[in-house]
MARPA-484319 format. One record per atom (N, C-alpha, C): residue in one letter; atom name; x, y, z. Coordinates in nm, 3 decimals. Atoms other than C-alpha are relative to their C-alpha. Layout:
N
+------+------+---------+---------+---------+
! rest ! atom !      c1 !      c2 !      c3 !
+------+------+---------+---------+---------+
!    A !   CA !       X !       Y !       Z !
...
+------+------+---------+---------+---------+
***
This chain:
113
+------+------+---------+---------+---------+
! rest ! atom !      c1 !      c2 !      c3 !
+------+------+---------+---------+---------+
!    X !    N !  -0.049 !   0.132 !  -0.034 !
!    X !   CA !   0.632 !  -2.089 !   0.645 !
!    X !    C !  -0.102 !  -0.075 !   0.084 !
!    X !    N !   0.097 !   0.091 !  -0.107 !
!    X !   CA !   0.401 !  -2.184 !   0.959 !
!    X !    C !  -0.151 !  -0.030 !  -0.125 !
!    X !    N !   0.120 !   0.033 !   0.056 !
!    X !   CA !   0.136 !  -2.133 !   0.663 !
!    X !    C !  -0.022 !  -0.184 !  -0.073 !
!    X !    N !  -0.036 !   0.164 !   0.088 !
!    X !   CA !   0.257 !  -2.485 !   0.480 !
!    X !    C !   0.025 !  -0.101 !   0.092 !
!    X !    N !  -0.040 !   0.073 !  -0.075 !
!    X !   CA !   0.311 !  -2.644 !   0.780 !
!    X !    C !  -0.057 !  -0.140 !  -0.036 !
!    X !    N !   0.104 !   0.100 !   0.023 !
!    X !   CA !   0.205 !  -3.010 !   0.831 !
!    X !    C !  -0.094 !  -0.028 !   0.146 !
!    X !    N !   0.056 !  -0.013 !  -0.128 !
!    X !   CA !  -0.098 !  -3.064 !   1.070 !
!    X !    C !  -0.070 !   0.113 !   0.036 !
!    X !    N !   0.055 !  -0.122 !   0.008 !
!    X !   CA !  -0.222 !  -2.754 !   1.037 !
!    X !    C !  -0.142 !   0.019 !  -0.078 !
!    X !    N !   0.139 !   0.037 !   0.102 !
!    X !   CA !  -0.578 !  -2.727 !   0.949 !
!    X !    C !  -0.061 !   0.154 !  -0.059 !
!    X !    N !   0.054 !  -0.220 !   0.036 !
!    X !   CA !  -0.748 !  -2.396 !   0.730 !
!    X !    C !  -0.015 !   0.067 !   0.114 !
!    X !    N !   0.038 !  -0.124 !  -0.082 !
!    X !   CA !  -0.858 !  -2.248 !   1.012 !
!    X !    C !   0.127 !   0.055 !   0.058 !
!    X !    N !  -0.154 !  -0.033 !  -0.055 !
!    X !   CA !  -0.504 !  -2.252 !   1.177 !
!    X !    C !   0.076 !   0.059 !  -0.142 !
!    X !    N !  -0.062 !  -0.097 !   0.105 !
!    X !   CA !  -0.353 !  -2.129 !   0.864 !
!    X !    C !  -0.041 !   0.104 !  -0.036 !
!    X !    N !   0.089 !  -0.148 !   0.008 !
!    X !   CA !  -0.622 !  -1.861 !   0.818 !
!    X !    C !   0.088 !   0.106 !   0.104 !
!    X !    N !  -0.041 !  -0.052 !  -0.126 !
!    X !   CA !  -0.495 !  -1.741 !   1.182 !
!    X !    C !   0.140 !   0.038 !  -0.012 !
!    X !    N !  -0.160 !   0.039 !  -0.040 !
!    X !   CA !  -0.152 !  -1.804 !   1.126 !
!    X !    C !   0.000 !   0.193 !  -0.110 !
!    X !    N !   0.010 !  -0.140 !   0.088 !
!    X !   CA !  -0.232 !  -1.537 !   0.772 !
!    X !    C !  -0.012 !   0.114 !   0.062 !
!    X !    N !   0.056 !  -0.130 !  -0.039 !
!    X !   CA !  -0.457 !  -1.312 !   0.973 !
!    X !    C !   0.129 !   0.077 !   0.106 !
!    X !    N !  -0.096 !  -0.044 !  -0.109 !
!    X !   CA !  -0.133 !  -1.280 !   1.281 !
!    X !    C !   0.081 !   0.056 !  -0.098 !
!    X !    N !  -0.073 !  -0.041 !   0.081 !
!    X !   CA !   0.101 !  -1.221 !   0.968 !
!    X !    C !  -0.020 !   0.156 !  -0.057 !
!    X !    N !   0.048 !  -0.145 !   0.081 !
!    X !   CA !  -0.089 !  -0.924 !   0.808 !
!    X !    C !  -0.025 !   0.109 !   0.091 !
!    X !    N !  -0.041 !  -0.067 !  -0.105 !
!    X !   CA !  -0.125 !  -0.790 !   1.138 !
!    X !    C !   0.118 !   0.057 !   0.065 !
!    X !    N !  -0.186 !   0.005 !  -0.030 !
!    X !   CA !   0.243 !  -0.792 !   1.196 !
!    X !    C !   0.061 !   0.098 !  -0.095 !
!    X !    N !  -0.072 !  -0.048 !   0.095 !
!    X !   CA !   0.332 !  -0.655 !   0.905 !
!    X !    C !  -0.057 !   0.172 !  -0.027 !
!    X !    N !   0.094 !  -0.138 !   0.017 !
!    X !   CA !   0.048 !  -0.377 !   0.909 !
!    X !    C !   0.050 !   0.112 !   0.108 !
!    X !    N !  -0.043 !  -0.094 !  -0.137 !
!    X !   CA !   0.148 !  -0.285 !   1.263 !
!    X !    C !   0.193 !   0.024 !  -0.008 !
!    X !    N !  -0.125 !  -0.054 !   0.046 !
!    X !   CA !   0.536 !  -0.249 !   1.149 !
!    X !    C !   0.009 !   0.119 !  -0.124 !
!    X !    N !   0.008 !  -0.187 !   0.060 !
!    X !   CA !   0.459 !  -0.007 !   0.893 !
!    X !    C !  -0.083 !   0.114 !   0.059 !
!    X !    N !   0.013 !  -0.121 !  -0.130 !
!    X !   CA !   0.273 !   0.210 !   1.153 !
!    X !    C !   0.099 !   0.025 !   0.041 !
!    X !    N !  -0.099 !  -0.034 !  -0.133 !
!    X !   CA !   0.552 !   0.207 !   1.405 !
!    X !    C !   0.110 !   0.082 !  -0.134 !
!    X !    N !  -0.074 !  -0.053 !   0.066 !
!    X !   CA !   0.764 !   0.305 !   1.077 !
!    X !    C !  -0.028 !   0.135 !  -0.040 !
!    X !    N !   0.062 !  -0.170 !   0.051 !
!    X !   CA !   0.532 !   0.590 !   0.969 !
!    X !    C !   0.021 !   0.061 !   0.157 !
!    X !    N !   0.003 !  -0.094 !  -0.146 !
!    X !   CA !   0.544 !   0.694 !   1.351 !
!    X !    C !   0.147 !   0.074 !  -0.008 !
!    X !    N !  -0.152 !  -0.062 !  -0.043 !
!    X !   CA !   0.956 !   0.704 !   1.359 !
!    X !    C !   0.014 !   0.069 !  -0.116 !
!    X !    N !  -0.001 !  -0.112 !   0.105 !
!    X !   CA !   0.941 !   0.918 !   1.019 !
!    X !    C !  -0.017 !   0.129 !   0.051 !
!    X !    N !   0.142 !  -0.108 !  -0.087 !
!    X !   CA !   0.694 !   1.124 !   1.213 !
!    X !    C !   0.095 !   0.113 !   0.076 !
!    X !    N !  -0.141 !  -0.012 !  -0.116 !
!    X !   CA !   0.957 !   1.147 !   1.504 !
!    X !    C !   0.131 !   0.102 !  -0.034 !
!    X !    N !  -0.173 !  -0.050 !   0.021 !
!    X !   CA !   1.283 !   1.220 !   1.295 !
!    X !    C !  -0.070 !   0.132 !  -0.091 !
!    X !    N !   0.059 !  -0.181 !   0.058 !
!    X !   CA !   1.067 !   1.534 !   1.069 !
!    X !    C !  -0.006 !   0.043 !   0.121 !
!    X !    N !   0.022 !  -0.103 !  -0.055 !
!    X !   CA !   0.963 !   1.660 !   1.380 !
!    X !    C !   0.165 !   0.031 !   0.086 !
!    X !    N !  -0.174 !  -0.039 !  -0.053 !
!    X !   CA !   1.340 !   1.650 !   1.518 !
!    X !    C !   0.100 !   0.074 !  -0.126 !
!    X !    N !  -0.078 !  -0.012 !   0.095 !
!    X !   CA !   1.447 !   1.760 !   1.188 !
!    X !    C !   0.112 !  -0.055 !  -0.099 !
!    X !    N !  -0.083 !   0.118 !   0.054 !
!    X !   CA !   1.628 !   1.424 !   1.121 !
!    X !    C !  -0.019 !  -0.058 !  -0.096 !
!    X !    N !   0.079 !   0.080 !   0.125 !
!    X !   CA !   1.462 !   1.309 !   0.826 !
!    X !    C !   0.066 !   0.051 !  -0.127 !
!    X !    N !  -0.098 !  -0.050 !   0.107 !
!    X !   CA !   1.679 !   1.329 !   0.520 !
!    X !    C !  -0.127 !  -0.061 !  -0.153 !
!    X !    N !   0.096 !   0.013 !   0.095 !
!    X !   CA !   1.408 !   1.409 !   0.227 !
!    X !    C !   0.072 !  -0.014 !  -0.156 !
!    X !    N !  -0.067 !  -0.007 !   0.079 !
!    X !   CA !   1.522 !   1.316 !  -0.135 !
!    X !    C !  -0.095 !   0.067 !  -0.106 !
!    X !    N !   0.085 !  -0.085 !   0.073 !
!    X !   CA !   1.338 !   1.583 !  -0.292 !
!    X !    C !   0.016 !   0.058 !  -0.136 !
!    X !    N !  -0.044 !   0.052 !   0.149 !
!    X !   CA !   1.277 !   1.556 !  -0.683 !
!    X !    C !  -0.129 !   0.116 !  -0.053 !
!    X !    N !   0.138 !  -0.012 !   0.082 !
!    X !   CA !   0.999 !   1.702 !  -0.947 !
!    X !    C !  -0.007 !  -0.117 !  -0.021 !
!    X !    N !   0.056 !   0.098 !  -0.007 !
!    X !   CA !   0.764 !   1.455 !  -0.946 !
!    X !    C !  -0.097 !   0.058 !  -0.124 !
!    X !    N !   0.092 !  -0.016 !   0.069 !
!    X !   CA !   0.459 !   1.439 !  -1.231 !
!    X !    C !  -0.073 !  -0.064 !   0.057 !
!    X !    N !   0.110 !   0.048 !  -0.082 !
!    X !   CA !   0.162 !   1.387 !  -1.072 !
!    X !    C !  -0.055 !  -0.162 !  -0.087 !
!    X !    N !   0.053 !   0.109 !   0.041 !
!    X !   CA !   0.046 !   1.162 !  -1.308 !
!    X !    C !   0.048 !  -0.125 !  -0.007 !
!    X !    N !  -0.060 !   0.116 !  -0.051 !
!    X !   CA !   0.328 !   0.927 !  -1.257 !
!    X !    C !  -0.053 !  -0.046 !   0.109 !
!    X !    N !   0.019 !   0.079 !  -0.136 !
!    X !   CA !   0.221 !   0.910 !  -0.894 !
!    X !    C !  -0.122 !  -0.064 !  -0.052 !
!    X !    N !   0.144 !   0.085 !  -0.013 !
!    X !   CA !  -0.109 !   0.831 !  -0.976 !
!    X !    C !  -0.039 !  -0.128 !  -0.133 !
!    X !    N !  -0.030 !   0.195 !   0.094 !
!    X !   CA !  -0.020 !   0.533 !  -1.274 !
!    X !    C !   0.054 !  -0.050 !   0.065 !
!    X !    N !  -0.044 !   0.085 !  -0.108 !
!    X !   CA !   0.208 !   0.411 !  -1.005 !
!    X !    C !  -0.128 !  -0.075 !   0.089 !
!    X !    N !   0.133 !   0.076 !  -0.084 !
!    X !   CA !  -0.130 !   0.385 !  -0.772 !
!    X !    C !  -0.093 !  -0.046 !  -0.060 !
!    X !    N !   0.104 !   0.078 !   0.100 !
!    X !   CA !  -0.332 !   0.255 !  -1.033 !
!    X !    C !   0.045 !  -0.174 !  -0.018 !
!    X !    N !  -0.108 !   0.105 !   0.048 !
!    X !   CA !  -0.055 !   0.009 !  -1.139 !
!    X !    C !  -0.034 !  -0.123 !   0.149 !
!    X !    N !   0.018 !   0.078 !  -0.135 !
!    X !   CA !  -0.080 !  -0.124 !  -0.754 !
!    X !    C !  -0.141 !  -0.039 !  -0.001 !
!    X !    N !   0.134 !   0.063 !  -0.043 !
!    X !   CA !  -0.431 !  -0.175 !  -0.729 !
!    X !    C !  -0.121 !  -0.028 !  -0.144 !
!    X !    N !   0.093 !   0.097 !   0.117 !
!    X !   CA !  -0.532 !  -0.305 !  -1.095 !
!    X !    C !  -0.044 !  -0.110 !   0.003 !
!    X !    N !   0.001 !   0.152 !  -0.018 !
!    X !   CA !  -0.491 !  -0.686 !  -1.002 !
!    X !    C !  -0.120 !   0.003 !   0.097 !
!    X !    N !   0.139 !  -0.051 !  -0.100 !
!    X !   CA !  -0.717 !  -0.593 !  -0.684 !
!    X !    C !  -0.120 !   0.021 !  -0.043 !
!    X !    N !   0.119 !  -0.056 !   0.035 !
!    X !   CA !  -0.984 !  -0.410 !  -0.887 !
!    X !    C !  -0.041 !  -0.101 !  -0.098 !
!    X !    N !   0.051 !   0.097 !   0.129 !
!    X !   CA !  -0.987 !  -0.675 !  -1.170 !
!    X !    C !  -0.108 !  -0.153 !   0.089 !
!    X !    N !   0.051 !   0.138 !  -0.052 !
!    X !   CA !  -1.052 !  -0.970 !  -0.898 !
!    X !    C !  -0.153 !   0.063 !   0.064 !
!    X !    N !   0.061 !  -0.071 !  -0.032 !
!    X !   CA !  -1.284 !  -0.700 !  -0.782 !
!    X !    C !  -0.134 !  -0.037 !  -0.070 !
!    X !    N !   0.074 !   0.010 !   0.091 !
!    X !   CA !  -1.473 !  -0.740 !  -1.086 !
!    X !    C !  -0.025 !   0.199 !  -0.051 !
!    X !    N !  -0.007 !  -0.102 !  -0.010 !
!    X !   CA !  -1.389 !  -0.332 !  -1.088 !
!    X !    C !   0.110 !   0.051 !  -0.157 !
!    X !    N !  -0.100 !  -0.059 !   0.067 !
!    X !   CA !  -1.241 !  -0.141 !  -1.395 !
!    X !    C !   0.054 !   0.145 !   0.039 !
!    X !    N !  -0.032 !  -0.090 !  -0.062 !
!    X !   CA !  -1.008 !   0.137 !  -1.300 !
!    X !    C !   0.067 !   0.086 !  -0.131 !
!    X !    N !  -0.063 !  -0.099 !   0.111 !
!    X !   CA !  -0.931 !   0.441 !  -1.551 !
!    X !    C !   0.097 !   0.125 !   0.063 !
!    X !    N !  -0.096 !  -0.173 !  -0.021 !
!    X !   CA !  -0.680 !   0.754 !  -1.513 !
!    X !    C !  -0.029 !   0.075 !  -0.079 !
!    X !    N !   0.012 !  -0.108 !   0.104 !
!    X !   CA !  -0.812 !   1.020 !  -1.661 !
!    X !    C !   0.120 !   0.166 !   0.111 !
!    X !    N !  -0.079 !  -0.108 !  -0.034 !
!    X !   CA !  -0.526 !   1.331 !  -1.580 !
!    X !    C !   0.061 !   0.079 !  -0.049 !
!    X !    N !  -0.008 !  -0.068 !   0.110 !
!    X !   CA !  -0.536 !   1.651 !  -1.728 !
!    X !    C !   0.187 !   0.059 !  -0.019 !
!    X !    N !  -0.053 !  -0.092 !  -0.002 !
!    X !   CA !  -0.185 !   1.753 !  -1.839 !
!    X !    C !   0.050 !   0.113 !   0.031 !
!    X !    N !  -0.077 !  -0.164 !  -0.065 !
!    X !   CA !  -0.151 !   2.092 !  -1.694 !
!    X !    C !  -0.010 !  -0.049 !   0.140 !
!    X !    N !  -0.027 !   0.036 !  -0.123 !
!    X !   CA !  -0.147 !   1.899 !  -1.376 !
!    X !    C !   0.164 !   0.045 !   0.045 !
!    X !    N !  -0.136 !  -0.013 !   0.058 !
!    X !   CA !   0.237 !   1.882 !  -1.432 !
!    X !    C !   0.053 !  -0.033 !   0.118 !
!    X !    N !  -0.112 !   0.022 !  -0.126 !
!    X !   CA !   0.479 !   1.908 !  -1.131 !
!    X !    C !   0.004 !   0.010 !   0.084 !
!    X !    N !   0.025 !  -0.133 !  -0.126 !
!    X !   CA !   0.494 !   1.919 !  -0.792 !
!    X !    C !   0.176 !  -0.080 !   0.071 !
!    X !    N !  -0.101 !   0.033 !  -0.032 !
!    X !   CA !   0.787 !   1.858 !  -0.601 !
!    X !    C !   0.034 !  -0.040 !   0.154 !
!    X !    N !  -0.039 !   0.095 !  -0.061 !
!    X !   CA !   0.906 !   1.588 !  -0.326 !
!    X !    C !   0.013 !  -0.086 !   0.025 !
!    X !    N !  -0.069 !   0.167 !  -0.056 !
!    X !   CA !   0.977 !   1.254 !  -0.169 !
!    X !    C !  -0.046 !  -0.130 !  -0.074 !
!    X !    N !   0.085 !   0.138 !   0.094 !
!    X !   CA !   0.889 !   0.992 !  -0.422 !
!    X !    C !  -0.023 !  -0.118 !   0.050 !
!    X !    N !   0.028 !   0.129 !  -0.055 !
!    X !   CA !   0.917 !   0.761 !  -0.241 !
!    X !    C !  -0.111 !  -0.007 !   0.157 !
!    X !    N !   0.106 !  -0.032 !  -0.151 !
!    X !   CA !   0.742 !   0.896 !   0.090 !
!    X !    C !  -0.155 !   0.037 !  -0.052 !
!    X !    N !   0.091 !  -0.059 !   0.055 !
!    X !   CA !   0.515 !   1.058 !  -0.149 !
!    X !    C !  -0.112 !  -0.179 !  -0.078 !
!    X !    N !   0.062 !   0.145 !   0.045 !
!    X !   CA !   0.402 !   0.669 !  -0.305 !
!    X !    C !  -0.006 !  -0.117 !   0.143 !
!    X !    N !  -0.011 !   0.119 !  -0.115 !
!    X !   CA !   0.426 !   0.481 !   0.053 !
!    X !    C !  -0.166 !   0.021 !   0.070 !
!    X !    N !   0.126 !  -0.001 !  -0.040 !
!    X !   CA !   0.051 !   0.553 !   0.132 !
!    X !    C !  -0.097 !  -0.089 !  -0.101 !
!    X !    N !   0.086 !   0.102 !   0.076 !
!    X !   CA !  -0.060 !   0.356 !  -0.171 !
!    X !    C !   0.019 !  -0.129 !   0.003 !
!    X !    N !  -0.046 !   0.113 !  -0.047 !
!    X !   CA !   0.140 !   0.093 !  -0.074 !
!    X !    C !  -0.050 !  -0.074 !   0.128 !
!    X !    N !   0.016 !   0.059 !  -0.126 !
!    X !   CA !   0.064 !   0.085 !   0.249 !
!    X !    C !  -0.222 !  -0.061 !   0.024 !
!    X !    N !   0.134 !  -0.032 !   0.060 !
!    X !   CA !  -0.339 !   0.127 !   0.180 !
!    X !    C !  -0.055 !  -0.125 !  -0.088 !
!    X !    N !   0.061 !   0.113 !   0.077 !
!    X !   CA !  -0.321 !  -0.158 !  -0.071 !
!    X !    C !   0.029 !  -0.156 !   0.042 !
!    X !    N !  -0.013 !   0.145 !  -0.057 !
!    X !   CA !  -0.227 !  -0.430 !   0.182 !
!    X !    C !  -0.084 !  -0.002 !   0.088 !
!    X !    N !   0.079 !  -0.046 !  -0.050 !
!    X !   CA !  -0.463 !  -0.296 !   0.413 !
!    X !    C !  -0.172 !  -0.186 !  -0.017 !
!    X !    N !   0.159 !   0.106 !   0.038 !
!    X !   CA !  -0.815 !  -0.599 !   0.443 !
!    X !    C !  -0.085 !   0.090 !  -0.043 !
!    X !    N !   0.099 !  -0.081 !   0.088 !
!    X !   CA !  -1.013 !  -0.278 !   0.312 !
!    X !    C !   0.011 !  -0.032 !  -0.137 !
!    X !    N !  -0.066 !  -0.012 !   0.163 !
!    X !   CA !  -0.826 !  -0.292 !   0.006 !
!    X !    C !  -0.023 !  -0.104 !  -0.072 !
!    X !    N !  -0.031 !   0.168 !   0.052 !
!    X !   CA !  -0.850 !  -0.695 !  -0.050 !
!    X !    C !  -0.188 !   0.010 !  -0.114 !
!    X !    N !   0.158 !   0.010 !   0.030 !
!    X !   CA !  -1.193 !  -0.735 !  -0.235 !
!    X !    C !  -0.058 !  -0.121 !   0.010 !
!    X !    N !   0.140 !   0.095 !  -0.058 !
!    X !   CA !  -1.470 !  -0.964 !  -0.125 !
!    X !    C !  -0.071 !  -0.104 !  -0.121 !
!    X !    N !   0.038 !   0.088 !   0.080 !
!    X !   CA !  -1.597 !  -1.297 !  -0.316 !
!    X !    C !  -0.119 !   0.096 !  -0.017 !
!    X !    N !   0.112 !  -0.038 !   0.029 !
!    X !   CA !  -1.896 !  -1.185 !  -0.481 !
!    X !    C !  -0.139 !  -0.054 !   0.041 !
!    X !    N !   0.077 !   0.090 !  -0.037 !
!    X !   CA !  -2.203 !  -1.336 !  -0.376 !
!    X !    C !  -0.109 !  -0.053 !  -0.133 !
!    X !    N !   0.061 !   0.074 !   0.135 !
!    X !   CA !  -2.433 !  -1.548 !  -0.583 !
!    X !    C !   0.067 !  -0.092 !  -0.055 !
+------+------+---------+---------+---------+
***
């Protein structure tokens, strides 16, 4: 919202972005911390599945294609089959690629030239 404001000039909207992504970066820390917290209290209610690896890793592909394309980057999965199963939190188990691909590492850089 403050980004569309009126009166607001790029640089203040840059700022306004950069406080946002900060905000949002530093709330999924404090979230991975209280995860952290309730496993080591034993509070953490895991919904533990067989997973195929290779799902997880077309899921993390899937996330960071648009990224790698603006990149000017092509991204392949090569994954052999007998990889097969492993088993837990699908969703805890995919929240590092998520979190990783909002990340300013992750963003890719105008090209120069």
């Amino acid at each position: 919202m403050l980004e569309r404001a009126d009166g607001l000039t790029e640089r203040g909207k840059g700022h306004v972005a950069a406080v946002r992504s900060a905000a949002t970066q530093l709330a999924r820390s404090i979230d991975d911390v209280l995860d952290m917290a309730q496993i080591d209290a034993g509070e953490m209610a895991l919904e533990i599945e067989d997973i195929r690896v290779e799902d997880l890793l077309t899921h993390a592909q899937t996330r960071f294609e648009r990224l790698a394309e603006v990149g000017g980057v092509t991204l392949t999965l090569v994954c052999d089959e007998a990889v097969g199963l492993i088993r837990g939190d699908r969703k805890r188990l995919s929240r590092p690629w998520t979190t990783w691909s909002r990340t300013p590492c992750a963003r890719p850089r105008p090209r120069a030239g």
